[in-house]
N, C-alpha and C positions, 0 to 999 in steps of 0.2 A: 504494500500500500504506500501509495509517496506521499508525502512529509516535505513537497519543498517551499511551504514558511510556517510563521508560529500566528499564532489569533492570542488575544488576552488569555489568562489561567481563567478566569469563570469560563469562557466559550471551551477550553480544552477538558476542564471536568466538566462539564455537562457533555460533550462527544463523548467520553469515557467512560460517565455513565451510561449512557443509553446502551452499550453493550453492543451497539452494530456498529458494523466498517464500514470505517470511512477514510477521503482520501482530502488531503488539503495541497490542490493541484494549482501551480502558479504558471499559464503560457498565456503568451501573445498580448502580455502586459497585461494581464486578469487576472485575481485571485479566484480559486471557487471552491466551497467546501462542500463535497461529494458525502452524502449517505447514502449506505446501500442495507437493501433489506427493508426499507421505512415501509412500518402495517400504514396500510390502507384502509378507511372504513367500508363496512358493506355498502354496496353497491355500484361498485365499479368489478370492469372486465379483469380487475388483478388480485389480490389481495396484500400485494408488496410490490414496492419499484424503490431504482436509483431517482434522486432527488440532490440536485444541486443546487447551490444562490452563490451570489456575487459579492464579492467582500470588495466595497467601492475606496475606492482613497482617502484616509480620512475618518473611516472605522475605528473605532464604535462612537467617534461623533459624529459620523455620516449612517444613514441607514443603512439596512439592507433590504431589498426591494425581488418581489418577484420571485416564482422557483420554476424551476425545471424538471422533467420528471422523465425517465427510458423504464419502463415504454411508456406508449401513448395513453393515457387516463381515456377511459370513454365510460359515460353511463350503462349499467346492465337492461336499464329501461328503452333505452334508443335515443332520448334525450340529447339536442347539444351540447356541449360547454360550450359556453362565450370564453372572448377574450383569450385564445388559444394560436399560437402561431409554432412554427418551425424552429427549430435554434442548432447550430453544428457547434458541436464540441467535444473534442477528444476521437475525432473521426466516427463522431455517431451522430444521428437525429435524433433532438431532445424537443418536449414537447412545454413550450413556454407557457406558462400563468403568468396575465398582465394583469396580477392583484397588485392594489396598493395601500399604504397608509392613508387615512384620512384626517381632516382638522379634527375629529368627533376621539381618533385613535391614532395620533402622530406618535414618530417614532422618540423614544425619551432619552437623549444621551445621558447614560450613566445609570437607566435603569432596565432597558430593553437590549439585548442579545442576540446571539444566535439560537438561544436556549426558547426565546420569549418570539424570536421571528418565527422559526420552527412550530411553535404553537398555535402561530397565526396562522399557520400554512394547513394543520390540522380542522381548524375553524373555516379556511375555504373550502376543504374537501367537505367536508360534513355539511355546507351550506349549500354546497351545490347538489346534494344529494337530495336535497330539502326543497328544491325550487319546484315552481308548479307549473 
């Protein structure tokens, strides 16, 4: 698994808890922290996928925005996802979430994480499973 840079100690024990692999991959002037194995909730076509985000310059007083997920997410209903586009990276097609923070739920330097963005990312799945 590569390791080529470090994130703050809260963001590396919280990776370390969660007890799944992952990778913290630096190309093409990007950071991106890779978890693999991430449970999916019922009602999609998986029950696990890789899931990436973007560690922006500037981290952890800049957010982090957006995830990425191999494979493709799709509803078991037939349902679309919005907001879903194409992404290459690491010589694979990744399947973009253009979720964001809001003024209601902006990102808190010096209280939100990777631990706390990750949880957001859980609360899109589960919301879109929810849509009518």
């Amino acid at each position: 698994m590569r390791r080529e840079f470090t994130l703050p100690s809260e963001d590396m024990e919280w990776l370390e808890d969660r007890g799944l692999p992952y990778e913290l991959v630096a190309t093409g002037g990007a950071l991106r922290v890779v978890l693999y194995d991430l449970p999916v909730p019922p009602g999609y076509n998986v029950s696990t996928v890789a899931a990436y985000v973007r560690i922006e310059p500037g981290y952890p007083e800049s957010q982090i925005d957006m995830v990425y997920f191999l494979p493709d997410l799709a509803l078991v209903d037939g349902r679309p996802i919005g907001a879903i586009s194409p992404d290459t990276f690491d010589g694979k097609t990744w399947q973009r979430w253009s979720r964001h923070r809001t003024p209601i739920n902006p990102w808190r330097p010096g209280i939100d994480n990777l631990g706390t963005h990750f949880a957001q990312v859980q609360v899109w799945l589960e919301r879109e499973t929810k849509k009518a």
